[in-house]
N, C-alpha and C positions, 0 to 999 in steps of 0.2 A: 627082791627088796620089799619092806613089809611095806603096806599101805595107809601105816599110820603117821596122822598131823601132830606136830607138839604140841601139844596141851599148853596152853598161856601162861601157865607157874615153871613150866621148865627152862635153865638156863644154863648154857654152856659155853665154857672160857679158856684161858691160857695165861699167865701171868708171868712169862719170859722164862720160867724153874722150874721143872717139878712134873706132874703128871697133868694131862688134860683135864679140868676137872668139871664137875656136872651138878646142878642140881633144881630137886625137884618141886621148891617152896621158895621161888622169887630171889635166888641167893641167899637165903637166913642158914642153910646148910648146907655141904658140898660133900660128895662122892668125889674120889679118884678114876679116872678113865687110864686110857694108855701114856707111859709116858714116849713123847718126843716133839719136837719141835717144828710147828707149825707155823708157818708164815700167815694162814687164813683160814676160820673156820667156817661153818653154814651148817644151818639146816635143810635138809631135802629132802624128800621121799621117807621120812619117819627115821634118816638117822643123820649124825651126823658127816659132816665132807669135811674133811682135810688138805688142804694143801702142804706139802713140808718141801724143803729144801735137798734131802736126802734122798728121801723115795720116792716121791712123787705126790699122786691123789693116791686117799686113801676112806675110806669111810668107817664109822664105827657107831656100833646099836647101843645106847648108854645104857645103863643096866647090864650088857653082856659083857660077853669073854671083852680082854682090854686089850687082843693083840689084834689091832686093825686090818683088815684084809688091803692088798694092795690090789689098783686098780691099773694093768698095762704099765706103770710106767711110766704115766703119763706128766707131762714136767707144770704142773697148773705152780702158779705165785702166789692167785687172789681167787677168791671165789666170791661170787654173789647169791645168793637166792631172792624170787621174785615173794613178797610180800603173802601172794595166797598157797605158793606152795609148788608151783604149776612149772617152775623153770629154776636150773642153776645154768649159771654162765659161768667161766673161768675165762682166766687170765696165764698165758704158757708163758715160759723164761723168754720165748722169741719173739712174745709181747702178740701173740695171735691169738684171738678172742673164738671162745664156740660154748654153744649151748646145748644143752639137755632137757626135753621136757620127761623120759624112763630112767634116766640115770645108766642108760647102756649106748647110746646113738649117740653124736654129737654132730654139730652141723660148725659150720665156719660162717664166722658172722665178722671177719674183717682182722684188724691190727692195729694196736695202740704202740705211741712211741714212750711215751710216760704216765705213770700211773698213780697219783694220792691216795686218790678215794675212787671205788669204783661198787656201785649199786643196778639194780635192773629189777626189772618187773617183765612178763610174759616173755615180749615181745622186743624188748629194748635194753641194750646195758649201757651205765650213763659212767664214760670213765672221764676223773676232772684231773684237772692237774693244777697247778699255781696260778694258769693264765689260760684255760681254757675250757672246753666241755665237748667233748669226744661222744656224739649218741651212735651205737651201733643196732643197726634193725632183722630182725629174723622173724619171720610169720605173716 
């Protein structure tokens, strides 16, 4: 995986249709990425994560080829990245939580029953729901 940070102007989205799209001036223009549909995106380790409903986790180098490599299989919902760059957590359809500090290891850092919003930094992923606040700890 490359070992490059997103640069501050780069942004990447999904808008329910169409293909993933990317860009590299704050959203003022957009590039087309792969199309399919994802449940949650992230940055991590210099590219982007995918969660989709179909395939699984998936990752893709914006600039590059647009046919996302598939990752195991793996059934991720949500994905988080931590703030400096250092962690993605995910979220599996079985609602069991695990982290990555390489993008190749994952470790199990617990299970959520319901999920709205869910964020993390290092060490911690914070999953809220309507009436609560779920912290999961690893490190």
């Amino acid at each position: 995986m490359a070992d490059r940070m997103v640069p501050g102007d780069e942004v990447v989205g999904w808008d329910t249709r169409g293909p993933v799209l990317w860009s590299t001036d704050r959203g003022a223009t957009w590039q087309e990425g792969p199309i399919l549909t994802p449940t949650s995106l992230a940055w991590f380790n210099g590219q982007v994560w995918m969660a989709t409903p179909d395939q699984g986790l998936l990752t893709w180098q914006p600039g590059g080829d647009t046919d996302p490599p598939l990752l195991e299989q793996i059934p991720a919902v949500l994905l988080a990245a931590s703030d400096d760059g250092a962690a993605l957590w995910r979220i599996d359809r079985d609602g069991s939580v695990h982290r990555t500090l390489d993008g190749e290891s994952w470790d199990a850092a617990g299970r959520v029953i319901s999920v709205e919003t869910f964020a993390a930094d290092r060490d911690r992923a914070f999953a809220v729901t309507r009436t609560s606040l779920q912290i999961l700890r690893l490190g």
